[in-house]
SETORMI-706887 format. One record per residue: residue number from 1; residue in one letter; x, y, z of N, C-alpha, C in turn. Coordinates in Angstrom, 2 decimals, decimal comma. Example, Ala and Ser with C-alpha at 12.3 -4.5 7.8 and 13.67 -1.06 7.14 Angstrom:
BEGIN
   i aa     n_X     n_Y     n_Z    ca_X    ca_Y    ca_Z     c_X     c_Y     c_Z
   1  A   13,19   -5,69    7,80   12,30   -4,50    7,80   13,20   -3,30    7,80
   2  S   12,85   -2,25    7,08   13,67   -1,06    7,14   12,90    0,03    7,87
END
This chain:
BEGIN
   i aa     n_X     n_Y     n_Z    ca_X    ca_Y    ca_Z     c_X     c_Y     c_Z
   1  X    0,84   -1,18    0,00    0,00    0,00    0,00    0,88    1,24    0,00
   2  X    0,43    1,81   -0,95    1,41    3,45   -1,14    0,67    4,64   -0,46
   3  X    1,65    5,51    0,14    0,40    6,34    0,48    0,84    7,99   -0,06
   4  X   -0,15    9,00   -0,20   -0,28   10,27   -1,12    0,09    9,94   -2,47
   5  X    0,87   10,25   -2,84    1,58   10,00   -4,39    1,59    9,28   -4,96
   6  X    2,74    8,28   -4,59    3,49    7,17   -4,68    2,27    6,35   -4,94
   7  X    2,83    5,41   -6,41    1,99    4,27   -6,39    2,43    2,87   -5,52
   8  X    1,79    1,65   -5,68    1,39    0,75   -5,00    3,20    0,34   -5,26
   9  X    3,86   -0,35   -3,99    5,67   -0,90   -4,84    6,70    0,39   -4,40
  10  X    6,53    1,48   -4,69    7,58    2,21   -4,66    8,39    2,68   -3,78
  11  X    8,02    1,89   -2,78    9,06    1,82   -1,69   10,35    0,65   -1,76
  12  X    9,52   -0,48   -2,12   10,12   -1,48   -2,58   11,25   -1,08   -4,16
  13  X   10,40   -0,44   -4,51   11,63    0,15   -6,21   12,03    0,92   -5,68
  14  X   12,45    2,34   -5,06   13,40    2,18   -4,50   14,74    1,65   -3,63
  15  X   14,27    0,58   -2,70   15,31   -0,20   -2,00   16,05   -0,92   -3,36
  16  X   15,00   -1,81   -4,27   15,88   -2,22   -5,03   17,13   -1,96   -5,97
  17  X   16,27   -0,28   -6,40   17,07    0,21   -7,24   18,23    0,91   -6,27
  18  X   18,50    0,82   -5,41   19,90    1,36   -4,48   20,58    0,14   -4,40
  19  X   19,76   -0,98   -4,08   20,71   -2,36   -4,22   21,31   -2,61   -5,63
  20  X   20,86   -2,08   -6,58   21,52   -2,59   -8,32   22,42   -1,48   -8,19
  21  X   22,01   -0,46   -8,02   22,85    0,15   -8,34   24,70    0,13   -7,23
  22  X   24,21   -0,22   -6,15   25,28   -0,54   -5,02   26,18   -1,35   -5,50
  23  X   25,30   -2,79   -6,25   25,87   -3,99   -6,61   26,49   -3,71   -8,41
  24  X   26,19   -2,80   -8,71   27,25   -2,49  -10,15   28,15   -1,47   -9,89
  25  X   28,06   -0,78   -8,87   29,27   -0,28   -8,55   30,18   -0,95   -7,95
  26  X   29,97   -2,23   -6,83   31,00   -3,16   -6,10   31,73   -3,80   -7,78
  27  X   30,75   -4,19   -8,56   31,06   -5,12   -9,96   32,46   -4,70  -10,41
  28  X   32,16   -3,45  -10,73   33,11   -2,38  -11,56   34,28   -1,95  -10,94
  29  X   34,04   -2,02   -9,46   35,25   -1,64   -8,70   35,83   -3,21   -8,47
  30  X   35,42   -4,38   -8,54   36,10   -5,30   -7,75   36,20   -6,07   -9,37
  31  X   36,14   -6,07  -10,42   35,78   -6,99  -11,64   37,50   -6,75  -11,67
  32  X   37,82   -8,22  -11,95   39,11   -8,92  -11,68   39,26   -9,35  -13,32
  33  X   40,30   -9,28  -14,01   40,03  -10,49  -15,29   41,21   -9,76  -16,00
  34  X   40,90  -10,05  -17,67   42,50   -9,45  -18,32   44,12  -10,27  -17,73
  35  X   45,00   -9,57  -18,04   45,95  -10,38  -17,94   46,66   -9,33  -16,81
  36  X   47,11   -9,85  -15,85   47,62   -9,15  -14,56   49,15   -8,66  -14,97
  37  X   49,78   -7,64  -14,39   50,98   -6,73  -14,62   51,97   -7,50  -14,01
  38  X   53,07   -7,31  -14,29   54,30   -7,76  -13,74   54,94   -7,08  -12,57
  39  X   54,61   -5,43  -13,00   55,32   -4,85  -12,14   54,01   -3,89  -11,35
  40  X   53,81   -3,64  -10,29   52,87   -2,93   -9,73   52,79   -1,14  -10,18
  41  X   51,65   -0,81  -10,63   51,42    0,35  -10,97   51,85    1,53  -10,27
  42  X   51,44    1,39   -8,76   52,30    2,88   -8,02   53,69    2,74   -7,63
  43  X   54,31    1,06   -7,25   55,33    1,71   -6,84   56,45    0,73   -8,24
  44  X   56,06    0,31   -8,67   56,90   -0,05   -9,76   57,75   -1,13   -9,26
  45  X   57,18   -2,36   -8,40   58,14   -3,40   -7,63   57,54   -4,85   -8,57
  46  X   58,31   -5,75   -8,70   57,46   -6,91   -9,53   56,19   -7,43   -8,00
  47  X   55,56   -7,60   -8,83   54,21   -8,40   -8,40   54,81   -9,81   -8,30
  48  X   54,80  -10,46   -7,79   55,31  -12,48   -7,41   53,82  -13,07   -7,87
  49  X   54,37  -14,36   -9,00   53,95  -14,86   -9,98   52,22  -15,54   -9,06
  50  X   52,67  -15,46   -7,77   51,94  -16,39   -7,07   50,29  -15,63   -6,81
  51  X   50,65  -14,74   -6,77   50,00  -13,52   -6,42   49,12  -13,36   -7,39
  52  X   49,45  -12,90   -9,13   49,46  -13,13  -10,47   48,34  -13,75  -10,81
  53  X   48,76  -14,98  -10,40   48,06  -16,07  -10,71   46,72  -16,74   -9,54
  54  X   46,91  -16,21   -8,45   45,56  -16,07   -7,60   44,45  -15,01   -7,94
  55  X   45,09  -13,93   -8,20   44,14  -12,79   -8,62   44,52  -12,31  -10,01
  56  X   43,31  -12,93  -10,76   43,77  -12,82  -12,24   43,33  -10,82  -12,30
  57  X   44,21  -10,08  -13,33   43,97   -8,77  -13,15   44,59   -8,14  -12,71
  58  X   45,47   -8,58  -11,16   45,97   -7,62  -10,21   46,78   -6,55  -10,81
  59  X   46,87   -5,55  -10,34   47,48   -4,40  -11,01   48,56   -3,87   -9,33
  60  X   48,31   -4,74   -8,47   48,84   -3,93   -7,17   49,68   -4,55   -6,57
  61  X   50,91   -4,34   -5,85   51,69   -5,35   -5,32   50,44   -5,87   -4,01
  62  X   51,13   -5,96   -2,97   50,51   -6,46   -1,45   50,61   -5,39   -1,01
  63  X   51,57   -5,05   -1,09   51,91   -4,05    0,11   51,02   -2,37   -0,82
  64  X   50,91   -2,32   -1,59   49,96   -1,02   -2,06   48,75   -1,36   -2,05
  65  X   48,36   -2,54   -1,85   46,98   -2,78   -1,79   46,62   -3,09   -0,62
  66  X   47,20   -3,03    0,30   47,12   -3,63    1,90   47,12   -1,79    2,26
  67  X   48,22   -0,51    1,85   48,20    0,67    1,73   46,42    1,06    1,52
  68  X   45,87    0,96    0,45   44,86    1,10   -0,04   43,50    0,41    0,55
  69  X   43,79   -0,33    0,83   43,07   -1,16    1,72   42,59   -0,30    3,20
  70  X   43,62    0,19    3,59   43,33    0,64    4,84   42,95    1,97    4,38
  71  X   43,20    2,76    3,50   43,21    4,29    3,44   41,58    4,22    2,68
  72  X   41,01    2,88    2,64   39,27    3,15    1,97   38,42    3,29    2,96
  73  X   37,21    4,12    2,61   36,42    4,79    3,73   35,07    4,31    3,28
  74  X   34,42    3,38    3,82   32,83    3,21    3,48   32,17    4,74    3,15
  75  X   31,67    3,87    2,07   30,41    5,40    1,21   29,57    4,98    1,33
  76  X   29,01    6,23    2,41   27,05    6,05    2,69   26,48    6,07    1,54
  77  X   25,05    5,52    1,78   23,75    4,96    0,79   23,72    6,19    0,07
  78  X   22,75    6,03   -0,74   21,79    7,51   -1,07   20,31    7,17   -0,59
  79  X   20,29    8,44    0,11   19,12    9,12    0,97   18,25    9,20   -0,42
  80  X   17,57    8,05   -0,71   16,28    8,64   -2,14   15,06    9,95   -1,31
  81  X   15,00    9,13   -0,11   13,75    9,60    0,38   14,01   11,44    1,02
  82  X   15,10   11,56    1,38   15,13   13,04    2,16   14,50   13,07    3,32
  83  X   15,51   12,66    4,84   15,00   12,83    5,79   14,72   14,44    6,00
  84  X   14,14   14,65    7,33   13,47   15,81    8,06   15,08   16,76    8,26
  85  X   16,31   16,05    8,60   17,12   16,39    9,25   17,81   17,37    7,33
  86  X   17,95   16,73    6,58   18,96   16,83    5,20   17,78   17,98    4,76
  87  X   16,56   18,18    4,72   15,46   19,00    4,37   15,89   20,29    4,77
  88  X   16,29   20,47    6,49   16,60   21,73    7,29   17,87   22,52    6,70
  89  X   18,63   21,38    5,87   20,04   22,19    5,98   20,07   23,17    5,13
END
């Protein structure tokens, strides 16, 4: 049941459409494949074959991606709806 506007669902199409869209952005950021580098992109050290060959793609040694790893910051949702609080500002 929808209520004023909104038809019957659109609460539900929204949640979903934040989940597709959440889940093609993880895709795009985590999509692994192609043929992996030899030498790591920032610091220019060989990548070990072992490594290579576990994560097809890798472009990062360990140690810049263990760097990177820690320096990532969870990104909040999107607010479709506009609380009371984001309205005031």
């Amino acid at each position: 049941m929808a209520g004023g506007w909104a038809k019957d669902g659109a609460v539900n199409e929204q949640i979903e459409a934040s989940i597709g869209e959440e889940l093609a952005r993880l895709r795009l950021r985590n999509r692994a494949g192609g043929e992996s580098r030899s030498h790591c992109v920032e610091c220019d050290e060989p990548i070990p074959e072992a490594r290579r060959e576990a994560i097809p793609g890798v472009t990062l040694c360990r140690e810049c991606q263990e760097d990177r790893d820690r320096a990532f910051r969870h990104r909040p949702g999107i607010n479709r709806r506009g609380s009371k609080d984001s309205q005031l500002k």
